[in-house]
C-alpha positions as CSV (number, residue, x, y, z in Angstrom):
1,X,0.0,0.0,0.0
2,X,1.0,3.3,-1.0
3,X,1.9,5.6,2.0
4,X,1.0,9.2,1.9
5,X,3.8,11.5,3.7
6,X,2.0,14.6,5.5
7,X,4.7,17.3,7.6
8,X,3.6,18.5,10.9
9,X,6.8,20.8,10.9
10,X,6.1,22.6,7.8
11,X,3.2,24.0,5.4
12,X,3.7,24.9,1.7
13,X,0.8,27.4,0.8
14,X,0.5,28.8,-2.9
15,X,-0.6,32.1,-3.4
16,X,-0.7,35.8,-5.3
17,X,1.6,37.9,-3.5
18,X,1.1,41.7,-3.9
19,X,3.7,43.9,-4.3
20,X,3.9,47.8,-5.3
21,X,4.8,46.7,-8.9
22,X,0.9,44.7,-8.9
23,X,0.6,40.9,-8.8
24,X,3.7,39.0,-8.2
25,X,2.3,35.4,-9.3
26,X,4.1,32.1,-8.6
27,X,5.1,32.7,-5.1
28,X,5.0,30.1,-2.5
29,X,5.3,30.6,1.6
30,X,7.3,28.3,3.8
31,X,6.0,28.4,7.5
32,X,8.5,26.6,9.6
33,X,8.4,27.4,13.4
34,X,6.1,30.2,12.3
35,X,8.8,32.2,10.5
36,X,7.8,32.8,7.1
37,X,10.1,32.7,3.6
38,X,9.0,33.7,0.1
39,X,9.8,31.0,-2.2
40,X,10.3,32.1,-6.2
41,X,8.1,30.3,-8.7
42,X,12.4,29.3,-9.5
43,X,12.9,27.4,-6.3
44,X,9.7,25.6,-6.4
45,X,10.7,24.2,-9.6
46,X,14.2,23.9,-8.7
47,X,12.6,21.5,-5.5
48,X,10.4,19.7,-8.3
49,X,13.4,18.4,-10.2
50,X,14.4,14.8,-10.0
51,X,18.1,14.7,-9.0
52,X,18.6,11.7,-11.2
53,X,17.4,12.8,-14.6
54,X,17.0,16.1,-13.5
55,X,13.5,16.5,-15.6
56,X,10.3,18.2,-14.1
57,X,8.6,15.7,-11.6
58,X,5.1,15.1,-12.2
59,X,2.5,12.8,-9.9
60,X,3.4,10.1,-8.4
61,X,6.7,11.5,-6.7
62,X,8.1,9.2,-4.2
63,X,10.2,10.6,-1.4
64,X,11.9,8.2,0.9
65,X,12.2,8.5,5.0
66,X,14.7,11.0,4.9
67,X,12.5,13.0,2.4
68,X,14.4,13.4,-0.8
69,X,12.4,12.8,-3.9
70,X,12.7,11.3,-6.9
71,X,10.4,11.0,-10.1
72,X,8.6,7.6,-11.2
73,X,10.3,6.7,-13.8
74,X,14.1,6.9,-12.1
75,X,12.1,5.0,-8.5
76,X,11.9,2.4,-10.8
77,X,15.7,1.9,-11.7
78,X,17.3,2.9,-8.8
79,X,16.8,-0.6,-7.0
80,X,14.8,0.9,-4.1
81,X,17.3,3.1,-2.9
82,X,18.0,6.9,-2.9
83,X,20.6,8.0,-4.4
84,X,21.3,11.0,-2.1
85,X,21.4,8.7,1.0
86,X,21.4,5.5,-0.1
87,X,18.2,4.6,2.4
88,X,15.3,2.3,1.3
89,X,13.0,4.0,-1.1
90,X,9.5,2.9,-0.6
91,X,6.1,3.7,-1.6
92,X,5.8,7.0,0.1
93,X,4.5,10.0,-2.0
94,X,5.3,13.5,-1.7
95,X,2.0,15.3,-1.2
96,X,3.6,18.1,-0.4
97,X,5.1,18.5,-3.7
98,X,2.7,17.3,-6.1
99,X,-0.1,19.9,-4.0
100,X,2.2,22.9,-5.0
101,X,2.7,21.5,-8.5
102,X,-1.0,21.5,-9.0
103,X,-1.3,25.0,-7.6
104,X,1.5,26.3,-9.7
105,X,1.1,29.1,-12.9
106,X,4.5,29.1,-14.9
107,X,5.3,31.2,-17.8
108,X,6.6,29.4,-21.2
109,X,9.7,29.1,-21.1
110,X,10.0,30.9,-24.4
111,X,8.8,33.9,-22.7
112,X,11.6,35.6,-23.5
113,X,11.5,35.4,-27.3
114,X,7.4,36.2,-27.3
115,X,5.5,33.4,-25.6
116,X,2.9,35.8,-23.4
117,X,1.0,32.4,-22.1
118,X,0.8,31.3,-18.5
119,X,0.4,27.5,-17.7
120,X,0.1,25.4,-15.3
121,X,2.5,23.3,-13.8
122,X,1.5,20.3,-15.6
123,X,0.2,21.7,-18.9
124,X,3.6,23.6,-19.5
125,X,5.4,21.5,-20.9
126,X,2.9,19.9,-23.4
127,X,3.1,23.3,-24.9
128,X,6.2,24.2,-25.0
129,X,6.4,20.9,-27.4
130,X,4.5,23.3,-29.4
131,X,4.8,26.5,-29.0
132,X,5.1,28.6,-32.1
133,X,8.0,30.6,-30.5
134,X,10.2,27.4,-29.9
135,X,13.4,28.1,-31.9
136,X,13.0,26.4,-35.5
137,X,16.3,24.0,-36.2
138,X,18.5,23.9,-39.3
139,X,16.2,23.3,-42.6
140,X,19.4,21.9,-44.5
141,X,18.8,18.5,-45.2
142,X,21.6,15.6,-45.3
143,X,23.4,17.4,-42.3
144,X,23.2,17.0,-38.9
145,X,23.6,20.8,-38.2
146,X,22.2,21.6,-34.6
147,X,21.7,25.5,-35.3
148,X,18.5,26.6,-34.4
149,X,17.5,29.9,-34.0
150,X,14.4,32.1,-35.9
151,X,13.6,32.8,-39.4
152,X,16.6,35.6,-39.6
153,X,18.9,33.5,-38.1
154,X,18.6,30.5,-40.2
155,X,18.4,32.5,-43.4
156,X,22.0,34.2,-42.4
157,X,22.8,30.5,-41.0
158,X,22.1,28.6,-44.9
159,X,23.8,31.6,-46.7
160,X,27.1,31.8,-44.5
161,X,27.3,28.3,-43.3
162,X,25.9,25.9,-46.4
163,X,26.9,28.0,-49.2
164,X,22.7,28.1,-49.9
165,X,21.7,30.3,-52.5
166,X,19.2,33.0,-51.8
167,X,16.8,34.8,-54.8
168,X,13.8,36.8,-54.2
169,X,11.1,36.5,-56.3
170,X,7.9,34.3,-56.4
171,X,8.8,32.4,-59.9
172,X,12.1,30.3,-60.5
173,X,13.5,28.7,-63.4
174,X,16.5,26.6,-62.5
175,X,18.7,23.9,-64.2
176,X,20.5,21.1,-62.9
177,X,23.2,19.5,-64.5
178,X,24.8,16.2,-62.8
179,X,27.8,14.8,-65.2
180,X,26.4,11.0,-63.8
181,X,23.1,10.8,-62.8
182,X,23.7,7.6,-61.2
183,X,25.6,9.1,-58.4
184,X,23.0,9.4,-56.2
185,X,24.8,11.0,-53.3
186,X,25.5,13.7,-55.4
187,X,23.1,14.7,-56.8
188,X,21.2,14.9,-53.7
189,X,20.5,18.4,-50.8
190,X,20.1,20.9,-53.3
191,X,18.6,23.8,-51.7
192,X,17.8,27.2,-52.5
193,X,16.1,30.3,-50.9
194,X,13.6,32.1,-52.1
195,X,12.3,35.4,-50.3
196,X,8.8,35.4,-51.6
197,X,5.5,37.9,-50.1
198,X,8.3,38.7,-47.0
199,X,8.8,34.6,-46.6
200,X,10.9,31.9,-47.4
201,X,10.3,29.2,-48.9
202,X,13.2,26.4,-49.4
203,X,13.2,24.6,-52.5
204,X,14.6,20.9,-52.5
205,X,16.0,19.0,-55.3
206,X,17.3,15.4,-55.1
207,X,18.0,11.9,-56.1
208,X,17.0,8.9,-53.7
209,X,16.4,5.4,-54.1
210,X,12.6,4.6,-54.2
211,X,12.5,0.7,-53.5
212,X,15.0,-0.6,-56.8
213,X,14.8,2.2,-58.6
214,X,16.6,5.9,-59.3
215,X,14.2,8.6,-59.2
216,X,14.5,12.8,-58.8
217,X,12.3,15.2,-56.3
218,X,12.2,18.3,-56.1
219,X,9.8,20.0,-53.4
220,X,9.2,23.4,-51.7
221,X,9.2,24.0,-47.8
222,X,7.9,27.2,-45.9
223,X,10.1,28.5,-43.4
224,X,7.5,29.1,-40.4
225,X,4.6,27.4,-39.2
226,X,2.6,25.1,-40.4
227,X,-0.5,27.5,-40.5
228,X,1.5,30.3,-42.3
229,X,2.6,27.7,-44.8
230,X,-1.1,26.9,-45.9
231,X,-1.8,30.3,-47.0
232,X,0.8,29.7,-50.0
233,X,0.4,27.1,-52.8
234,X,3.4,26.2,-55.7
235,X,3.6,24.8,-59.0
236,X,6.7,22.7,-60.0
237,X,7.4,21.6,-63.7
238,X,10.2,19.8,-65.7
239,X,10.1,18.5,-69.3
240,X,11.6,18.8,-72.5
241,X,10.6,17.7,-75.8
242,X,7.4,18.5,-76.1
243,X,6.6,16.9,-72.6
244,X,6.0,18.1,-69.1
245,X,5.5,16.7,-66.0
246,X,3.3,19.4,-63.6
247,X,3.1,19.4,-59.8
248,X,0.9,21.4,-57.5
249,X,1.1,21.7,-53.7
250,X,1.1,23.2,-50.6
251,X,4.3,24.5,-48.8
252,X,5.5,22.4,-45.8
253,X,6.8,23.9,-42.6
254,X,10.1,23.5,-41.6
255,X,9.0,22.4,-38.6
256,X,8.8,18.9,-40.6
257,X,11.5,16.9,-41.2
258,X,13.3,17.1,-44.7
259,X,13.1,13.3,-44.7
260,X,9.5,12.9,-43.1
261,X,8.9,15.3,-46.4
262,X,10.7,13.6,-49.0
263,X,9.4,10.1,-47.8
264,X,6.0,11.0,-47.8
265,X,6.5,12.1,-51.7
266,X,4.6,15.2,-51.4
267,X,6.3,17.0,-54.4
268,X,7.5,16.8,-58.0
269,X,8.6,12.8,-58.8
270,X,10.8,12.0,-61.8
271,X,12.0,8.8,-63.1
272,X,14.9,8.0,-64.1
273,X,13.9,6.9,-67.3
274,X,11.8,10.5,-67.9
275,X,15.2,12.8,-66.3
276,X,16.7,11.1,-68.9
277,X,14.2,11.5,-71.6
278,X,14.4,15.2,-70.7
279,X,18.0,15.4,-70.7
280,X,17.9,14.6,-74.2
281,X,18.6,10.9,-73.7
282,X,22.1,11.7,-72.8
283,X,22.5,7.8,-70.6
284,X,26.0,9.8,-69.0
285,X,24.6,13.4,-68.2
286,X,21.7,14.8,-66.3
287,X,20.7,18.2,-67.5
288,X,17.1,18.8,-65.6
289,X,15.5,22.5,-65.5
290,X,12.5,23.1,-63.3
291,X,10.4,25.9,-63.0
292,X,7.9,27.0,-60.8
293,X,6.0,29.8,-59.5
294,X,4.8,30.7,-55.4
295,X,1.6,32.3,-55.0
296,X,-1.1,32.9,-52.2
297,X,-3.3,30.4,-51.3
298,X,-7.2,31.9,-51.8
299,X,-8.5,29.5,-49.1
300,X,-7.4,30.7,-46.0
301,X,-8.7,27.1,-44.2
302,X,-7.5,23.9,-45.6
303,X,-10.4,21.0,-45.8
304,X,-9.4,18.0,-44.3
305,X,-9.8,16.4,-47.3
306,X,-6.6,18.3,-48.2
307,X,-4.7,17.1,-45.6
308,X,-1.0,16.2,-46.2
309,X,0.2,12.7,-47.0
310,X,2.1,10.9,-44.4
């Protein structure tokens, strides 16, 4: 049976504290032996850290006789012992805790940057998962680059850093010329910039294997969110010959993978046979020039029937 731990020596109380400045909020008082301290919304979390993984602590947190606590998931792999003491680790919860989690309000931790939403304890960090001010990472695909930063900051990131080549303009026209087109590897993470209606858009071209066979992609991604990038659609086309192969889409965030993208084969497929077709049935040299055009989307909500493909 699970044990409940309850302190006769001290009371946690949660409250608003008023200050000449207004509302100070996340402020908790300590009574012991009727002397009072302010806690700082920092301290409370600080106390609700696990020592072990050092993550927030959420319900059940197990404390053992000496009262340190520990969160659930390292209780389990610590072989009933704490590691600050090394006593027995039962099933005693910390009440005391988990009461001034639940009373807790916490700003996003991207406050800083432009979050203005207050959370609670527990409901923080679902949104910072989400949060539309969370720094974007690296679009560059093929790299494991671990810049992140906003829009600015990538765009100076890709130019300086990957040697990516930035246009404005809302139409393109570009050729690619590969001297083997069975050299996959190189031929793939092409990327340029486009500065388009004040965004940027990335546009993609590559080679991958698709099951046996050779094929070419090129594909367009929005640099912001996901609901930004639905007010823009694109066109994509490549021929030669009196052919042409047409794609039509919407942009996708940036905030999606490159290869969730590119797997999902939401853009402009070629195949091997038809890049070479266009090349001018050169069998040694690719030379592939696709065009395309950005413009604004006239229905501002997306059906779900337009959904993207996984």
């Amino acid at each position: 049976m699970a044990h409940e731990s309850h302190s006769n020596f001290m009371e946690y109380d949660t409250r608003k504290i008023k200050s000449e400045k207004g509302i100070i909020p996340f402020k908790g008082i300590k009574r012991f032996n009727e002397k009072y301290v302010m806690y700082s919304s920092n301290h409370l979390q600080t106390l609700l850290q696990c020592p072990v993984c050092t993550t927030s602590m959420r319900p059940p947190i197990h404390q053992c006789v000496n009262g340190h606590t520990i969160c659930t998931n390292c209780n389990a792999g610590v072989q009933k012992r704490c590691p600050r003491c090394q006593s027995e680790l039962g099933d005693i919860r910390c009440l005391v805790l988990e009461k001034m989690a639940e009373s807790m309000q916490l700003p996003c931790k991207y406050q800083s940057i432009g979050c203005p939403d207050i959370f609670s304890y527990y409901n923080k960090p679902k949104h910072e998962q989400h949060c539309h001010f969370r720094p974007y990472s690296c679009p560059f695909p093929g790299s494991k680059c671990s810049v992140s930063g906003d829009i600015a900051t990538l765009v100076d990131h890709l130019k300086d850093d990957h040697q990516v080549d930035l246009h404005d303009g809302c139409t393109f026209n570009h050729r690619y010329v590969k001297s083997d087109h069975n050299e996959v590897d190189n031929a793939t993470w092409m990327i340029t910039v486009f500065n388009c209606f004040g965004k940027q858009f990335c546009l993609h071209f590559e080679a991958f294997q698709l099951g046996a066979s050779l094929v070419y992609m090129a594909f367009l991604r929005f640099m912001g969110e996901d609901t930004e990038a639905r007010k823009f659609r694109y066109s994509l086309e490549v021929g030669g010959f009196g052919r042409k192969l047409v794609w039509e889409g919407i942009p996708r965030s940036i905030r999606e993978s490159h290869t969730k993208i590119r797997d999902s084969l939401d853009g402009l497929i070629i195949s091997r046979k038809l890049a070479i077709f266009f090349s001018g049935g050169d069998e040694q040299e690719l030379k592939l020039r696709v065009r395309g055009k950005i413009w604004k989307n006239r229905k501002a909500i997306i059906s779900h029937s337009e959904s993207f493909p996984q």
